[in-house]
N, C-alpha and C positions, 0 to 999 in steps of 0.2 A: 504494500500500500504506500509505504513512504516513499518505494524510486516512482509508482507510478504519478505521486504529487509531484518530487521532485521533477521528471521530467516535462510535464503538465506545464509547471510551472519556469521553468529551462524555455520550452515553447513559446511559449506567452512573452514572455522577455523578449527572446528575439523579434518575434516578429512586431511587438511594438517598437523597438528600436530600430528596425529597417523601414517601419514607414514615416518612423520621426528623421531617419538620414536621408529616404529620399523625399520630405516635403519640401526641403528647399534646395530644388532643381536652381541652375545657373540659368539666367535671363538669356535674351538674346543679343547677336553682338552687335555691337553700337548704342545699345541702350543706357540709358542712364540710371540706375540702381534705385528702385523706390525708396520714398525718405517715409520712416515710422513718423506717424504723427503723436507726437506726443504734447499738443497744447492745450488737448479737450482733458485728457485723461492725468495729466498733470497737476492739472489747475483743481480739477474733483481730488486727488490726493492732497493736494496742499490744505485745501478749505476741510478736508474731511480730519486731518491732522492738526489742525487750529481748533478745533469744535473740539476734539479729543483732551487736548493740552487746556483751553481755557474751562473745561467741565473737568479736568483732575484736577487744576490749581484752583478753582472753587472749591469745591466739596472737601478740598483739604485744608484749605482756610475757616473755614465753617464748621470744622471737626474739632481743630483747638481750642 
Protein backbone atom coordinates (compact mmCIF):
# COMPACT_ATOMS: atom_id res chain seq x y z
CA UNK A 1 0.00 0.00 0.00
CA UNK A 2 2.78 2.42 0.95
CA UNK A 3 4.90 2.08 -2.76
CA UNK A 4 1.59 2.02 -4.38
CA UNK A 5 0.90 5.88 -2.54
CA UNK A 6 4.31 6.52 -2.88
CA UNK A 7 4.31 6.03 -6.58
CA UNK A 8 0.77 7.67 -6.92
CA UNK A 9 2.19 10.31 -5.59
CA UNK A 10 5.83 10.38 -7.48
CA UNK A 11 3.01 10.73 -10.58
CA UNK A 12 1.33 13.53 -9.44
CA UNK A 13 4.41 15.54 -8.87
CA UNK A 14 5.73 15.04 -12.06
CA UNK A 15 3.34 15.71 -14.08
CA UNK A 16 2.30 18.88 -12.21
CA UNK A 17 5.63 20.06 -12.79
CA UNK A 18 5.94 19.48 -16.53
CA UNK A 19 2.86 21.49 -17.00
CA UNK A 20 4.15 24.33 -14.78
CA UNK A 21 7.70 24.17 -17.11
CA UNK A 22 5.92 24.15 -20.14
CA UNK A 23 3.36 27.13 -19.28
CA UNK A 24 5.79 29.47 -20.06
CA UNK A 25 6.56 28.63 -23.79
CA UNK A 26 9.04 31.54 -25.34
CA UNK A 27 7.19 34.40 -27.33
CA UNK A 28 7.77 34.85 -30.76
CA UNK A 29 10.80 36.53 -32.37
CA UNK A 30 10.79 40.18 -32.47
CA UNK A 31 8.31 40.48 -29.96
CA UNK A 32 8.44 42.54 -27.02
CA UNK A 33 8.03 40.46 -23.63
CA UNK A 34 4.65 41.21 -21.93
CA UNK A 35 5.09 43.79 -18.95
CA UNK A 36 3.10 42.19 -15.51
CA UNK A 37 0.81 44.75 -14.54
CA UNK A 38 1.33 45.25 -11.34
CA UNK A 39 -0.47 48.89 -10.55
CA UNK A 40 -4.08 47.59 -9.92
CA UNK A 41 -2.90 44.70 -7.63
CA UNK A 42 -0.33 46.74 -5.84
CA UNK A 43 -2.16 49.42 -4.80
CA UNK A 44 -5.04 46.65 -3.21
CA UNK A 45 -1.88 45.26 -1.26
CA UNK A 46 -0.72 48.59 -0.09
CA UNK A 47 -4.37 49.82 1.11
CA UNK A 48 -5.01 46.37 2.32
CA UNK A 49 -1.61 46.56 4.43
CA UNK A 50 -2.49 50.07 5.86
CA UNK A 51 -6.09 48.94 7.04
CA UNK A 52 -4.02 45.82 8.70
CA UNK A 53 -1.31 48.09 10.52
CA UNK A 54 -3.77 51.19 11.46
CA UNK A 55 -6.53 48.38 13.13
CA UNK A 56 -3.31 46.47 15.05
CA UNK A 57 -1.83 49.88 16.40
CA UNK A 58 -5.59 50.74 17.43
CA UNK A 59 -6.65 47.91 19.33
CA UNK A 60 -3.21 47.93 20.86
CA UNK A 61 -3.51 51.30 22.04
CA UNK A 62 -6.84 50.74 23.49
CA UNK A 63 -5.63 47.52 25.30
CA UNK A 64 -3.27 49.48 27.65
Amino acid sequence: MKTLLFTLLTLTIILILTTVINAQLPGLPGDDPAQAPIDGGLGLLAAAGGAYAYKKLRFDKTQE
